[in-house]
C-alpha positions, 0 to 999 in steps of 0.5 A: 779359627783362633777357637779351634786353634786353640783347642787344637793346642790343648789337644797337643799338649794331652798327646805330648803328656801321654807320650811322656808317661807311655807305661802309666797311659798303657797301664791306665787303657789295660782296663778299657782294652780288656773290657772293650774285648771282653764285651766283644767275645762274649757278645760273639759267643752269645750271637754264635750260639743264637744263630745255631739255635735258629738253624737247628729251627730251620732244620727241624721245621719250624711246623714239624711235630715229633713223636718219639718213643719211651722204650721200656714204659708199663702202665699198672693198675694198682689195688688200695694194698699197693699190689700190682694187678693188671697190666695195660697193654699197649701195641706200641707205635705202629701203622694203625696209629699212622692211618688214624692220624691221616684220616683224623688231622685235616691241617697235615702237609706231611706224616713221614713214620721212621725206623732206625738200625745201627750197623754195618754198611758193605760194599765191594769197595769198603765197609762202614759202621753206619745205620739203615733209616726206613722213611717215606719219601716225603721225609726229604721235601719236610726237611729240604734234603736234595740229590747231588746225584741220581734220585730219590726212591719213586713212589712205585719202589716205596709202595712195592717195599723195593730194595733201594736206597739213597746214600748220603755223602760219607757212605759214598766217600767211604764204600765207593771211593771214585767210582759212581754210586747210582746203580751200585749195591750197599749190603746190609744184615745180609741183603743188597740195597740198589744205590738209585740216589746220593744226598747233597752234603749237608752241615751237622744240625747239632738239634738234640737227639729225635728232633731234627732230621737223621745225620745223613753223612753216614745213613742209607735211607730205604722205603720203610715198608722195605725195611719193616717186612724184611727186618721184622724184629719189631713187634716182639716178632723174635723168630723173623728177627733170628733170621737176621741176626748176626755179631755184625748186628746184635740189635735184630736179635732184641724183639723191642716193642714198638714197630715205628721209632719216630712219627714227624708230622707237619702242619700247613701252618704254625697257629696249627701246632699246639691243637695239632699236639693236644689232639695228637695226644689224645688219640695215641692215648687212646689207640695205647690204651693209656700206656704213656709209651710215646711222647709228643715233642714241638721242636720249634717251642724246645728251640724257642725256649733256648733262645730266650734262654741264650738272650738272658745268657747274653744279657750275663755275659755282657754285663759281666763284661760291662764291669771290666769297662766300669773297673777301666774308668774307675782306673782312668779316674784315679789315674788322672786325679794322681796326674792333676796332682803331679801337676799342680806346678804345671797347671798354675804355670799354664794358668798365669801365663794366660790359659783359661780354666777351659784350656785345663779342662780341656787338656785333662778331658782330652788325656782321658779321652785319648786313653781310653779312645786308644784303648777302644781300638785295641780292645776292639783288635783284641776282642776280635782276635779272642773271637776267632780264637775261641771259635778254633780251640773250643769249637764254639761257633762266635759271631762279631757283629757291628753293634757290639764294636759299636756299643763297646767303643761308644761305652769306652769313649763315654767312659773316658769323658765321664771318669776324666770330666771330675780330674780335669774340672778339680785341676781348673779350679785350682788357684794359679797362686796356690798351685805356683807356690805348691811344693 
């Protein structure tokens, strides 16, 4: 009791210090607090981003292959002179790509081909800048999209190419208001689509352009066989495509040159990926004739690479933020050294009297202690704060997480007793004489 008594002393004396010098200890902690928050932030930013970057993998699939299209691709042969002389021609992606795949890939759980429109949704109640998406019905189970009301399109009405069609949610909010959609009718370039289903609300994916799943707020989703017979501006098909064309929809008067505007395949599992890839590759190569007008995409491996490029983003960031705690100890040090010798009197007094060289030790340690202790706690408020700042004014999505309060205290408390073990040992080594006699 006495040993820990006494020590409770020193602690008493270091608080009483700290209190007597509140503006030089506040100015001493302003390093640890803004490093603690710094650290703090930057780890939130940095958690953020690493979780959005695994939704977008859920979103995507995590066993999904993508083939897009590059518009606008010629292949040329050319002769030793440099001068063009035959054009490759390729019929673009289409269905006989589709029935080659499914007769040549075994390991396939979906193939969902898909095309896109941009233009205006009408119905009796409202109008809406939108697009048309022609999919199969297996593109809902790949991407787990769900019906808050009604159903998705049968497999009678994608087969028979049936006007219907499944509204996401602003097309309800906006065309239909508070009446029920299912049953009801979406015009667009001049044909009515029956509302049969309304899809469940579902959070922006925010996956780059063509891997993830269509941003379904604002789409109507159709049987794609519907969409290719009657809007048959693809195939370079220009005369169909004047029979839709309106100023409402500019684009169906462009004959473009590929039928489908997307292929997603899944495999059964992901070691099946890659293989997937490189075959897949091999055959659109060869049903294009060579023309390299289409790429193939593994969104897991794009999303994979930013996430070990957020780790090392991370690893910046929190070193940076590391520098701001190491400027705070350096402060803490200096600080303290200045202290000892404000205090020479005080200490040789404090020694003559009877004190150990421990009790001046531990009177020091304990100042620098309680310093950047207090500054801990405040950097950690502060961090916290600049977190939720930072997720409402900038739209960054930041994560605190317990490990980085943890590791920032524990680096802050660490630093409190490194920097201030060297003022306090050179105060306890100080002769009481010398120090009683020092001016």
């Amino acid at each position: 009791m006495f040993f820990f008594g006494r020590y409770v002393h020193d602690l008493e004396i270091a608080v009483e210090s700290i209190r007597g010098n509140k503006l030089k200890s506040f100015l001493t902690g302003l390093g640890i607090i803004f490093g603690v928050a710094a650290v703090i932030s930057m780890l939130a930013i940095g958690s953020g981003a690493q979780r959005e970057i695994l939704e977008q993998m859920k979103q995507v699939g995590v066993n999904n292959i993508v083939v897009n299209v590059l518009e606008g691709n010629t292949d040329e042969e050319k002769s030793e002179e440099g001068k063009a002389q035959v054009r490759r021609y390729s019929p673009g992606l289409n269905f006989r790509d589709v029935a080659c795949i499914k007769r040549t890939l075994p390991e396939l759980r979906y193939l969902v081909p898909l095309v896109q429109y941009d233009g205006m949704l009408q119905s009796q109640w409202g109008r809406l800048q939108g697009k048309i998406v022609g999919v199969g019905r297996d593109y809902f189970p790949m991407y787990e999209l769900h019906c808050a009301a009604g159903s998705l399109f049968s497999a009678l009405q994608e087969s028979e190419a049936a006007l219907a069609c499944v509204i996401g949610n602003e097309v309800r909010s906006k065309l239909f208001g508070h009446v029920s959609p299912v049953g009801q009718h979406v015009r667009f370039a001049g044909l009515w689509f029956t509302v049969v289903g309304v899809l469940e609300a579902a959070p922006s994916s925010g996956v780059e352009a063509g891997l993830g799943p269509v941003n379904s707020a604002s789409a109507i989703f159709v049987p794609i066989r519907a969409l290719i017979r009657r809007y048959n501006s693809r195939m370079l098909s220009k005369g169909a495509a004047d029979e839709f064309y309106s100023e409402e929809n500019p684009s169906y008067g462009q004959g473009r040159q590929h039928q489908l505007d997307q292929l997603v395949l899944q495999v059964t599992d992901t070691r099946y990926l890659e293989p997937t890839a490189e075959v897949l590759n091999r055959m659109l190569s060869r049903l294009h004739s060579g023309v390299a007008d289409f790429q193939v995409v593994i969104p897991e491996q794009l999303l994979k690479q930013q996430k070990r490029t957020s780790n090392i983003f991370n690893w910046v960031l929190g070193a940076i933020a590391g520098i701001s705690l190491l400027v705070g100890g350096i402060g803490i040090m200096n600080i303290m050294f200045a202290s000892v010798m404000e205090r020479i009197k005080e200490i040789g007094t404090r020694l003559a009297i009877g004190a150990k060289r421990a009790d001046i030790v531990a009177q020091f340690l304990l100042e620098a202690i309680l310093i950047s202790v207090t500054g801990g706690i405040f950097g950690i408020l502060l961090g916290i704060a600049l977190s939720y700042l930072i997720s409402q004014f900038a739209g960054i999505e930041t994560i605190v997480s317990w490990y980085s309060v943890v590791i920032s205290f524990g680096v802050s408390v660490t630093v409190g007793l490194i920097f201030g073990l060297a003022p306090a040992q050179r105060a306890a080594r100080r002769s009481p004489i010398e120090s009683l006699r020092y001016e």
